[in-house]
DSSP file (Angstrom, degrees, kcal/mol; ACC not computed):
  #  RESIDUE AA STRUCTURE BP1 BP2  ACC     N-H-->O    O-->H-N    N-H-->O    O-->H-N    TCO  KAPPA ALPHA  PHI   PSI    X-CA   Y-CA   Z-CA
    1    1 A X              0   0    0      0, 0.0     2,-0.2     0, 0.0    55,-0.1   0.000 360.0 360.0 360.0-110.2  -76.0  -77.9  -32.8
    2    2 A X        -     0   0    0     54,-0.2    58,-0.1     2,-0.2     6,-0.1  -0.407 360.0-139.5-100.9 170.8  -79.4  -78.5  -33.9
    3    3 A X  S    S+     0   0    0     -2,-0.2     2,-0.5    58,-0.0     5,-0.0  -0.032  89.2  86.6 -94.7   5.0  -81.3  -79.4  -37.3
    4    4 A X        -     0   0    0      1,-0.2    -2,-0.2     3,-0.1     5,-0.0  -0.983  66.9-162.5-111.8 127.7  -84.0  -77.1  -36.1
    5    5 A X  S >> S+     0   0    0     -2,-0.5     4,-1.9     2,-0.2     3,-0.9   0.677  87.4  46.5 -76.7 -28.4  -83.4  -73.6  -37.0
    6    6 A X  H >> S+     0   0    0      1,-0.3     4,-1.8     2,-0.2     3,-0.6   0.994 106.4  59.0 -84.8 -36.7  -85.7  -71.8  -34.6
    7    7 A X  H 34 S+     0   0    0      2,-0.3    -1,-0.3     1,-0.3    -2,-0.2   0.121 109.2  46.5-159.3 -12.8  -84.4  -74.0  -31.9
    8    8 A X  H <> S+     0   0    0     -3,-0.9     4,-1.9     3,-0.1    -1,-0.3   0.533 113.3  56.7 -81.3 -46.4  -80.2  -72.2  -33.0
    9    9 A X  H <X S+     0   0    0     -4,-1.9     4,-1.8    -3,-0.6    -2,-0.3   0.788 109.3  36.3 -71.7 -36.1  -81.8  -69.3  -32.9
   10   10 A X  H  X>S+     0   0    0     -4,-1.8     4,-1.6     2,-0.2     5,-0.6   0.952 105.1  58.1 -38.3 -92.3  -83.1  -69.3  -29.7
   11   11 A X  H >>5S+     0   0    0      2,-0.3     4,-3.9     1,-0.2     3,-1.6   0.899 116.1  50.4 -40.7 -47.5  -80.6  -70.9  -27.7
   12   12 A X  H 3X5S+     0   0    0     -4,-1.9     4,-2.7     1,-0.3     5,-0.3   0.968 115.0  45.2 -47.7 -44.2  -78.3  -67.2  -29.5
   13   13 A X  H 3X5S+     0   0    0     -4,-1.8     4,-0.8     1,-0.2    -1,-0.3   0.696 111.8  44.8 -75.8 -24.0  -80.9  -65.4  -28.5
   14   14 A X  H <<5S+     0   0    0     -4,-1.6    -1,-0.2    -3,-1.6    -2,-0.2   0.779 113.1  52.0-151.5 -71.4  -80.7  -67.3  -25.3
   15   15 A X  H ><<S+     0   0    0     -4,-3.9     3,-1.1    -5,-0.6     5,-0.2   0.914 109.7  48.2 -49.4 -48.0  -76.7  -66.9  -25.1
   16   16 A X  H >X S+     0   0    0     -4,-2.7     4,-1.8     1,-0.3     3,-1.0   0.860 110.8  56.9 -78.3 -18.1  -76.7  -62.9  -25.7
   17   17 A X  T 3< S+     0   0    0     -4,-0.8    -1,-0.3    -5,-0.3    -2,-0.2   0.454 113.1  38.4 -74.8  -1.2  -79.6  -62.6  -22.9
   18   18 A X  T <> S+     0   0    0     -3,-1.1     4,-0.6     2,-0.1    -1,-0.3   0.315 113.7  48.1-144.7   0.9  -77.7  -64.1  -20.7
   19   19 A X  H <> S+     0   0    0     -3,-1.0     4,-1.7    -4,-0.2    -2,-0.2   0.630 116.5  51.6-107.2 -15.4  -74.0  -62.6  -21.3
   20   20 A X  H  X S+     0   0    0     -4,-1.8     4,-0.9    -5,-0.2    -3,-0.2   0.628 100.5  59.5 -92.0 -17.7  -75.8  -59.2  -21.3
   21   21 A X  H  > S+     0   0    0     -5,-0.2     4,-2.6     2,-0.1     3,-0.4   0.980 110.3  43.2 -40.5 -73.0  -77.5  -60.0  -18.0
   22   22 A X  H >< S+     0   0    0     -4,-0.6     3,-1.6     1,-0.3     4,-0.4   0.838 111.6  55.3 -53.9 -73.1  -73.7  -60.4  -16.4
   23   23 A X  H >< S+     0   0    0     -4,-1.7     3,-2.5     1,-0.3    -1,-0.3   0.732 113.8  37.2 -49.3 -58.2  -72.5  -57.4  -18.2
   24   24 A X  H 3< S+     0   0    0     -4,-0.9    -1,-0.3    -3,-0.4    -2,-0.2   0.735 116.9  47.8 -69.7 -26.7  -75.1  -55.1  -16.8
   25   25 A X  T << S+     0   0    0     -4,-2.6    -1,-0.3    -3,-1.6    -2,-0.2   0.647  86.3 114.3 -84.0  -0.3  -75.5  -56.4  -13.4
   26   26 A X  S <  S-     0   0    0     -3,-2.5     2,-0.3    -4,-0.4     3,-0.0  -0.227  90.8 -87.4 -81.6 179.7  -71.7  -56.4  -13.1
   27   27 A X        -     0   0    0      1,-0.1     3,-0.2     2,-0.1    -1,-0.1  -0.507  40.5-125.3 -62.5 137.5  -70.5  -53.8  -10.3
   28   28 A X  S    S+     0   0    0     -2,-0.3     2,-0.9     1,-0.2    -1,-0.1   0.965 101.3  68.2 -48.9 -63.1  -70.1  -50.2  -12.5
   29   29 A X        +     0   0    0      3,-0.1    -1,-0.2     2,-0.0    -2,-0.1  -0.607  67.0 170.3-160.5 173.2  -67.0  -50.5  -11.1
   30   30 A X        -     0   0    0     -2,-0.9     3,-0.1    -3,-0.2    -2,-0.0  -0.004  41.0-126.7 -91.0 175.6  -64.2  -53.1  -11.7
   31   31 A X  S    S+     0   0    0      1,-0.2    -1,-0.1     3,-0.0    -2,-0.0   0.001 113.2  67.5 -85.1  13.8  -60.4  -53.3  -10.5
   32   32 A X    >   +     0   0    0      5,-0.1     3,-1.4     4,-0.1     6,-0.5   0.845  67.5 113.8-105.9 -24.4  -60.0  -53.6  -14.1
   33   33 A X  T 3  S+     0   0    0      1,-0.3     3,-0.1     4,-0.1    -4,-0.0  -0.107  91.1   4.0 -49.8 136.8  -61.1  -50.1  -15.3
   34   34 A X  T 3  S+     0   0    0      1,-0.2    -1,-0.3     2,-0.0     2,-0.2   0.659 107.5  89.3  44.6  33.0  -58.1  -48.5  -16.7
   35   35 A X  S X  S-     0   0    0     -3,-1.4     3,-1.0     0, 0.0     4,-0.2  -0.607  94.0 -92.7-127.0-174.5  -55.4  -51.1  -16.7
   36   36 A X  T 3  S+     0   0    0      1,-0.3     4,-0.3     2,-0.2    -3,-0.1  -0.193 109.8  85.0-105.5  14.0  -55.1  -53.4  -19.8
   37   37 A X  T 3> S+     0   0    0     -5,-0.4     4,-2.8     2,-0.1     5,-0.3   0.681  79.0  71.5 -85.3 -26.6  -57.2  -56.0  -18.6
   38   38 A X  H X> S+     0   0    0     -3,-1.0     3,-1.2    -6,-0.5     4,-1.0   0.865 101.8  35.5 -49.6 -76.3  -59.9  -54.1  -19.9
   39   39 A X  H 3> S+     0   0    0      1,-0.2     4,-4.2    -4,-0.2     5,-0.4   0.712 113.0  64.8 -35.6 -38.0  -59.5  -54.5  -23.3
   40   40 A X  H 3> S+     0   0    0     -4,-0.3     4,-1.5     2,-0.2    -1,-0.2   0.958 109.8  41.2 -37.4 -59.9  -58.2  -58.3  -22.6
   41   41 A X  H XX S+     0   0    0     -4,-2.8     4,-3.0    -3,-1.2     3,-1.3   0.962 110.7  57.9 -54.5 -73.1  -61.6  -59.1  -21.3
   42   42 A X  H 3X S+     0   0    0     -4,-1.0     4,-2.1     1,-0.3    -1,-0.2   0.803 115.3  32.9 -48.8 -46.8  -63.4  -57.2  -24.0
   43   43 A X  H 3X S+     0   0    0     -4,-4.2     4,-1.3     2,-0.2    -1,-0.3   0.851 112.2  63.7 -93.5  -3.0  -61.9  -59.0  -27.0
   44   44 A X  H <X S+     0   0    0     -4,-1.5     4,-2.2    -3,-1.3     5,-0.4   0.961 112.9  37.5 -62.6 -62.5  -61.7  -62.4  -25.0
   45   45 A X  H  X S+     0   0    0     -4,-3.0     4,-3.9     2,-0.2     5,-0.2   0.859 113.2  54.9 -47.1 -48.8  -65.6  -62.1  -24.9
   46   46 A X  H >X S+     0   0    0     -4,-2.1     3,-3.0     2,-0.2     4,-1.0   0.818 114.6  42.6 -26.9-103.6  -65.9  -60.7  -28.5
   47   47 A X  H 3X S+     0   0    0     -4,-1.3     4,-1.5     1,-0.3     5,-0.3   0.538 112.5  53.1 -23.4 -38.1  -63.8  -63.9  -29.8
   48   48 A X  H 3X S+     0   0    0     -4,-2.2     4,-2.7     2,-0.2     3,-0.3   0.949 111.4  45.4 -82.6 -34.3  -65.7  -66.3  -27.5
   49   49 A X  H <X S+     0   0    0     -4,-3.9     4,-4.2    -3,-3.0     5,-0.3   0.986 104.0  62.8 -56.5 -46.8  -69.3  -65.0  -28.9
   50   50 A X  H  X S+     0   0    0     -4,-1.0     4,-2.7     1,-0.2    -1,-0.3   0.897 108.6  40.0 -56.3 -45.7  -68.1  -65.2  -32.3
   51   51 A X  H  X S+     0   0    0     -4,-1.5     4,-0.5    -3,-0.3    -1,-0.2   0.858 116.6  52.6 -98.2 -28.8  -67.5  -69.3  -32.0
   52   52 A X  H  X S+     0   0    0     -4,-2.7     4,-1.1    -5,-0.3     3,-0.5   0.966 110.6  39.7 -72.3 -26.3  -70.2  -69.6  -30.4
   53   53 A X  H  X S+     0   0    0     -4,-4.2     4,-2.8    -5,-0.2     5,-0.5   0.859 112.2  55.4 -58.7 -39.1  -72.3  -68.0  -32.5
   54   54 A X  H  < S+     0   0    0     -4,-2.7     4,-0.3    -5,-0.3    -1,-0.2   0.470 107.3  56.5 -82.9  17.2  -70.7  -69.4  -35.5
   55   55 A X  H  X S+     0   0    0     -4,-0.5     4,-1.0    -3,-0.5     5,-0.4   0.768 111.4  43.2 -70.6 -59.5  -71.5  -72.9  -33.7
   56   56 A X  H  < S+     0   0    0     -4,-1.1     4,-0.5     2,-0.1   -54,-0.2   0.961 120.9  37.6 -11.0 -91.7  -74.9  -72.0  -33.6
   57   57 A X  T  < S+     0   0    0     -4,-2.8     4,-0.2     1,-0.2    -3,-0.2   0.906 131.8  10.1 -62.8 -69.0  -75.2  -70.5  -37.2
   58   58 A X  T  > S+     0   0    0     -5,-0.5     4,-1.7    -4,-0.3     5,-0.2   0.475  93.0  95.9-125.4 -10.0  -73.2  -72.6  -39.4
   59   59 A X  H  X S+     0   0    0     -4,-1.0     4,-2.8     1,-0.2    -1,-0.1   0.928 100.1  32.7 -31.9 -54.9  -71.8  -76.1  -37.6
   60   60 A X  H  > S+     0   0    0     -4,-0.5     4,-1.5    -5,-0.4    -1,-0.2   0.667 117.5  53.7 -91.8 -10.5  -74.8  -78.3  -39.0
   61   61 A X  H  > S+     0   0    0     -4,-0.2     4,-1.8     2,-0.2    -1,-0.2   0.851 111.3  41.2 -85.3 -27.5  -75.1  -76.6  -42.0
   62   62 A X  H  X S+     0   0    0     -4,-1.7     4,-2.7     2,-0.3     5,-0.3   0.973 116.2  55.9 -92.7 -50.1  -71.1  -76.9  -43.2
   63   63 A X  H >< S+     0   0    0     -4,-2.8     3,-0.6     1,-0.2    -2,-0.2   0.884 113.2  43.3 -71.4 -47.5  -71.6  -81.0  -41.6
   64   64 A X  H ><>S+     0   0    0     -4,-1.5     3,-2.5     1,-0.2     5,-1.1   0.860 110.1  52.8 -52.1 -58.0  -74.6  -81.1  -44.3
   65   65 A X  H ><5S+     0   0    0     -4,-1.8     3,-0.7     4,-0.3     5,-0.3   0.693 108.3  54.0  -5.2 -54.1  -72.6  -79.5  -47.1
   66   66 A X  T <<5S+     0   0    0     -4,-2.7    -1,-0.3    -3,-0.6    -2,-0.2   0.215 101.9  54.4-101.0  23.1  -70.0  -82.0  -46.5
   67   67 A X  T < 5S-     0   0    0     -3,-2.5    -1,-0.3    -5,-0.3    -2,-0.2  -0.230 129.0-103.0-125.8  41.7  -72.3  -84.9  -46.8
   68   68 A X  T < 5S+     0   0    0     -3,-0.7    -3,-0.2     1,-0.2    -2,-0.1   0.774  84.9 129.8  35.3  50.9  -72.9  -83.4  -49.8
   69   69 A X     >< +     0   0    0     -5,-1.1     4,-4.2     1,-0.1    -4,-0.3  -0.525  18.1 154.6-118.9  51.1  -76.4  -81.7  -48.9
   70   70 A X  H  > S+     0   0    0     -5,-0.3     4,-0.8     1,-0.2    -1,-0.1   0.669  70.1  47.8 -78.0 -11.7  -75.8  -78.4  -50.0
   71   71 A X  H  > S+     0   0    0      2,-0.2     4,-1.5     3,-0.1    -1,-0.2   0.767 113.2  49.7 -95.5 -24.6  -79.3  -77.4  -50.8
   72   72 A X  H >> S+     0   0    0      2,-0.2     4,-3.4     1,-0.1     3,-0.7   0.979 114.0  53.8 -56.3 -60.9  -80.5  -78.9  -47.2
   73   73 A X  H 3X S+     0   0    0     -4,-4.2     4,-0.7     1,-0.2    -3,-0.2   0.651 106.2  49.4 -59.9 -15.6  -77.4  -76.8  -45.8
   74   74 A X  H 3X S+     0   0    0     -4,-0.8     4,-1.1    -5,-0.2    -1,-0.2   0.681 108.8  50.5 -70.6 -31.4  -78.4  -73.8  -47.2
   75   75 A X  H <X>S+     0   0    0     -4,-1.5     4,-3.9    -3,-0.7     5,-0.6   0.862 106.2  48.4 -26.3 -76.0  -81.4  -73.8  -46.2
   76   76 A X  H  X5S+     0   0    0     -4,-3.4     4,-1.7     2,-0.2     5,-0.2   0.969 112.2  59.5 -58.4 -40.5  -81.1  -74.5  -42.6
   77   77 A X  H  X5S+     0   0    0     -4,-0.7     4,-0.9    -5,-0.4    -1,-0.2   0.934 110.5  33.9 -30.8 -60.9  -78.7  -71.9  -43.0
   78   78 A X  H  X5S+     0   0    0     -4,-1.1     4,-1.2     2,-0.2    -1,-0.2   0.671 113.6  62.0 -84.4 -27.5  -81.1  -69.1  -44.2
   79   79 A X  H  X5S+     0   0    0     -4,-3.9     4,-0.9     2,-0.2    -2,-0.2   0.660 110.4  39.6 -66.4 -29.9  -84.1  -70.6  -42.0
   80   80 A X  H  X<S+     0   0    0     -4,-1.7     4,-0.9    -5,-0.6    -2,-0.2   0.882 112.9  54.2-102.0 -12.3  -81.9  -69.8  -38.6
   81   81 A X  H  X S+     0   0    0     -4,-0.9     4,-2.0    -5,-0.2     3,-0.2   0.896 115.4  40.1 -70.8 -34.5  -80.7  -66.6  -39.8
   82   82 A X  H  X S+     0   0    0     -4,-1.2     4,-0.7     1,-0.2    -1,-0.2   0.649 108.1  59.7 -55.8 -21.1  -84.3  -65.7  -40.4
   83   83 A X  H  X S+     0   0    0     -4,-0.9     4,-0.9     2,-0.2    -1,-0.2   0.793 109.4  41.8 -95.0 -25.5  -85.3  -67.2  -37.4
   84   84 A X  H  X S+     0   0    0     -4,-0.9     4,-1.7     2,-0.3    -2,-0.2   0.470 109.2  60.3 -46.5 -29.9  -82.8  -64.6  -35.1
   85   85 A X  H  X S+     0   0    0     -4,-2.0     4,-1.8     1,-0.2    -2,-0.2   0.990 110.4  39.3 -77.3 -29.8  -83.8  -61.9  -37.3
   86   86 A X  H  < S+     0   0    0     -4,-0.7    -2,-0.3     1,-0.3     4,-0.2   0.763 114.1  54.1 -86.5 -21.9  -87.5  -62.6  -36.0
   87   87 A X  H >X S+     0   0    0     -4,-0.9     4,-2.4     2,-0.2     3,-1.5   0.923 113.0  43.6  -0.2 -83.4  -86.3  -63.2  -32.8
   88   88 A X  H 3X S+     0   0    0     -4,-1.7     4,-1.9     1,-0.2    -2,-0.2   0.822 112.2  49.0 -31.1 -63.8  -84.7  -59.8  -32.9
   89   89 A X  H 3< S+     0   0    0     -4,-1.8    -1,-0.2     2,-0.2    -2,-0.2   0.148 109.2  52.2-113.9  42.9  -87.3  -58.0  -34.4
   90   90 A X  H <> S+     0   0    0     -3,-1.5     4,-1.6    -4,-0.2     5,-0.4   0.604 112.4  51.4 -70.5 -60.2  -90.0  -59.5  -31.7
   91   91 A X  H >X S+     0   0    0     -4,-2.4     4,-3.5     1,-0.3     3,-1.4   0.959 115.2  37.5 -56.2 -55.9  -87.7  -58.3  -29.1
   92   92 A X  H 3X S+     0   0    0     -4,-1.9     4,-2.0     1,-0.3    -1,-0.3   0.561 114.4  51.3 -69.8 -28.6  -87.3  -55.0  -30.3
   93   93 A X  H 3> S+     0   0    0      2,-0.3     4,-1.6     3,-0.2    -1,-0.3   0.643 111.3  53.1-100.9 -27.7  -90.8  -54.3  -31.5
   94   94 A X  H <X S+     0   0    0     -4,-1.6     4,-1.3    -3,-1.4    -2,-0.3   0.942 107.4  48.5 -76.8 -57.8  -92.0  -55.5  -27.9
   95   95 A X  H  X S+     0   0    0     -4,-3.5     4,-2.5    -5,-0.4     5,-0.4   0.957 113.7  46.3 -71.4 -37.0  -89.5  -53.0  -26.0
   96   96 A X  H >X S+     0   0    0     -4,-2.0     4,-3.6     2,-0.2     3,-0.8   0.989 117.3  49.4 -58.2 -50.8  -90.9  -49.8  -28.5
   97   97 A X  H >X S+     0   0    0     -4,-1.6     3,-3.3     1,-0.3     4,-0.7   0.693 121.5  35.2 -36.3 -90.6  -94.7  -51.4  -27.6
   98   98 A X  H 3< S+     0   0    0     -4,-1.3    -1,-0.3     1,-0.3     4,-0.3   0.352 115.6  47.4 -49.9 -29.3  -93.7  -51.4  -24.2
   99   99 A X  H << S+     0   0    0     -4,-2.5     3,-0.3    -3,-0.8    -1,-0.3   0.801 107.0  67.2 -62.7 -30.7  -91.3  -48.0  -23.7
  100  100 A X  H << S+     0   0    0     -4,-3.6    -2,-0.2    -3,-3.3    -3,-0.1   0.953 102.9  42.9 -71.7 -37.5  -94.2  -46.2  -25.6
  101  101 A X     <        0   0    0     -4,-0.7    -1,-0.2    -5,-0.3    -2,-0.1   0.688 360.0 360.0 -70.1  -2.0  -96.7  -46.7  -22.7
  102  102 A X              0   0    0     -4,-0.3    -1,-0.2    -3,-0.3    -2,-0.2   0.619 360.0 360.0 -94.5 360.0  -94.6  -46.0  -20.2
């Protein structure tokens, strides 16, 4: 992906906002509810977040590693997880703000 950690962290943050749009708008309900597509679907998405998140997270850090940059790649490593947790706990600190006035 990137060399910029906030800039991987984003675009996840980015990804789950926007597969958790579709999930919640979809219709309540599907011709898939009870049949064995459900679960199909459910761990097809599962699997596809996971490589895309671990695309995200760890692509450019394992291609630095294996140009022998292992302290660069650890770094960017630990700089985009850090940058998703603040990410995270922005969103979340924003939605108490905001649920508590309402």
């Amino acid at each position: 992906m990137s060399k910029n950690p906030l800039v991987n962290a984003l675009v996840a943050s980015a990804y789950i906002t926007a597969l958790v749009s579709v999930v919640f708008n979809a219709p309540k309900t599907t011709p898939f509810e009870n049949t064995i597509m459900a679960p199909i679907i459910f761990l097809s998405v599962f699997v596809l977040s996971a490589a895309v998140m671990g695309f995200l997270f760890v692509y450019q850090p394992l291609r630095l590693f294996f140009e022998n940059k292992q302290q660069e790649a650890v770094k960017l490593f630990l700089l985009t997880v850090a940058s998703f947790a603040g990410i995270t706990a922005t969103v979340v600190a924003l939605w108490l703000l905001l649920s508590s006035l309402l």
